[in-house]
N, C-alpha and C positions, 0 to 999 in steps of 0.2 A: 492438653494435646490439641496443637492446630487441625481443625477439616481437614481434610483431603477431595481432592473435585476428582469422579469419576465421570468417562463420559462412555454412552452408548446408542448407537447409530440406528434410527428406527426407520422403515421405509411404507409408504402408503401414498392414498390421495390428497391432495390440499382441491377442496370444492368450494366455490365461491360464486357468485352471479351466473348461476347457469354454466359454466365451466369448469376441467377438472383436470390435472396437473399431478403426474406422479413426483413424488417429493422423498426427498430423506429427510430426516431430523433430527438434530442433535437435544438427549435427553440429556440432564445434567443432573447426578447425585451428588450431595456436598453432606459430609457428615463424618464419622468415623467407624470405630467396630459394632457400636452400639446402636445409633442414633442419626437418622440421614434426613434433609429432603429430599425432595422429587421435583426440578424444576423442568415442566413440560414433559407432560406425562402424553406420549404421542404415540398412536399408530398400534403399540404392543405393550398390554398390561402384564401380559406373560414373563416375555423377555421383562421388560423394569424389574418386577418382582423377582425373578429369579439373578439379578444384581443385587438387588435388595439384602436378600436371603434374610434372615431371621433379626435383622435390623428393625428398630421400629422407624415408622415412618413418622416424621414429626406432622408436615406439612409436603400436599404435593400443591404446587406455586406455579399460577399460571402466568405465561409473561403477556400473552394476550386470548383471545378467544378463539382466532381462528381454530377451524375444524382439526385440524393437520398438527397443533398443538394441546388440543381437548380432547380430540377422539375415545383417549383411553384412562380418562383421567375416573367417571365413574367408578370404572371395573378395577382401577387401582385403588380407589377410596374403599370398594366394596370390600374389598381382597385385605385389606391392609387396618381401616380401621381411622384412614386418616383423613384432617380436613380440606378439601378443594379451595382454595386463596384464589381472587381475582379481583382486582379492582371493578367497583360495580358502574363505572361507564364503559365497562364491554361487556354488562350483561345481554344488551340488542343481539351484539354477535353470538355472546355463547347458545343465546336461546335459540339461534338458528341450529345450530347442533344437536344440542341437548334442550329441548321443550319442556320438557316433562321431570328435570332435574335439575333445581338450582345449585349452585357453589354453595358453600357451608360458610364463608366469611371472606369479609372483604378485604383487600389491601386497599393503605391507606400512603401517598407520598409522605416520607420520611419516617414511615414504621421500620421497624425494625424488629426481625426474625434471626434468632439466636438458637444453633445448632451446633454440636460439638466445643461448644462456647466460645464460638468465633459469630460474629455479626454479620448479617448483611443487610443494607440499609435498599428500599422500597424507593426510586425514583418513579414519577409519573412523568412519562415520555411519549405522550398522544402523536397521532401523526398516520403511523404505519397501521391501527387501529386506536378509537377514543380512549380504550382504559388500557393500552399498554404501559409495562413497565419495565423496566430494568434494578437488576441488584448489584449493590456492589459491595465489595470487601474490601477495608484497605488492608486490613490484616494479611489474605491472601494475596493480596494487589491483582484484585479478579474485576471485572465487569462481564453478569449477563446479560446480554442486551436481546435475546428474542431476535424480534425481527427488525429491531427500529436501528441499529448498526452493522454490518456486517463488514467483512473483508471486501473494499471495493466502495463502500458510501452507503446511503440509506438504501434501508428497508421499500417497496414497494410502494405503492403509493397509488396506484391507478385504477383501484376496483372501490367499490362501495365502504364507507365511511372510513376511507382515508384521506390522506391530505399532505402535500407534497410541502408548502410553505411552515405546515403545522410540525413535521417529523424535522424539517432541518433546524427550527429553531428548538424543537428539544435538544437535538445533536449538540447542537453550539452552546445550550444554557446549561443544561444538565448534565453532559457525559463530556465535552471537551475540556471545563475547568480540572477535569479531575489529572492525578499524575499519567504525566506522557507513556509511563514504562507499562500503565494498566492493561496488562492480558486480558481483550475482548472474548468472549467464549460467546458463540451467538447461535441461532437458530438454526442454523444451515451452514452445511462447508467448516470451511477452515477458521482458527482463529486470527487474532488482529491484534496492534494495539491501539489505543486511544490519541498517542503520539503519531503515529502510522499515518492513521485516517484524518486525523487533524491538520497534517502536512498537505494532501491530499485533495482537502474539502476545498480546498482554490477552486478546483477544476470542475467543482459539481455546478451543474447548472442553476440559473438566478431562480430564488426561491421569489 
């Protein structure tokens, strides 16, 4: 049996450099009746888990460290039994968050995590933060992209350990080779495709 991608709308603050921004976030479950991840585990441990429901959680999978996507990821590990993922060049950030509680293991570019026994393979796609990443399925013909893609062009870029030249060349190396028809599912808003935003990326400003 293929995955199935569930999604659920979490709302909270995103805090950054002294400043604070109320935010939604798009959590994403990928799994089936049995067996799911947690990709960005944000804002409400409650609400996630009670999508969950008595599913195990394989893996909750961060796509980066920001606050606004970490918030709730202890209290879901706690709750649930499962390991925190993060690629460990955004440990700086997470520890802004979470000080006193490291991730359980790292993502690594080109790992791959297997759920419902459908794959999704670990891109490192620095830029919108150091250790972000995205996942992609081709099975699904999915791309998570966090924050470093969204509908409209890249991810942010203008607060502390980001980087405007660093996120567009991920865009272009890592996530444009892939199929045009690739359903973006991203951190915020609506989704996109890869074809979409490719067409598009003319217009974005010279990195």
């Amino acid at each position: 049996m293929t995955a199935i991608v569930q999604n659920l709308v979490t709302s909270g603050v995103f805090e950054l450099d002294g400043g604070s921004w109320d935010v939604d976030n798009n959590v994403w479950i990928v799994g089936d009746g049995s067996e799911v991840i947690v990709i960005d585990a944000a804002h409400d441990a409650d609400a996630i888990a009670d999508v969950v429901g008595d599913r195990t959680v394989r893996a909750i999978v961060c796509t980066h460290a920001h606050n606004d996507h970490v918030n709730a990821a202890p209290a879901l590990a706690e709750r649930t039994g499962a390991p925190i993922l993060l690629h460990p060049a955004d440990r700086v950030v997470w520890d802004l968050t979470h000080p006193d509680r490291a991730p359980d293991g790292d993502l690594a570019d080109g790992q791959v995590i297997t759920v419902a026994g459908t794959d999704l393979t670990v891109l490192h796609t620095p830029g919108h933060a150091p250790g972000a990443v995205c996942l992609h399925s081709p099975e699904l013909e999915v791309l998570f992209t966090g924050d470093t893609l969204f509908h409209g062009g890249p991810g942010a870029t203008g607060r502390s350990y980001s980087d405007y030249p660093t996120i567009v060349k991920s865009i272009h190396d890592r996530l444009f080779p892939l199929p045009d028809a690739t359903i973006v599912r991203t951190g915020h808003g609506e989704a996109t495709t890869v074809g979409k935003e490719k067409a598009a990326s003319a217009n974005w400003p010279a990195a």
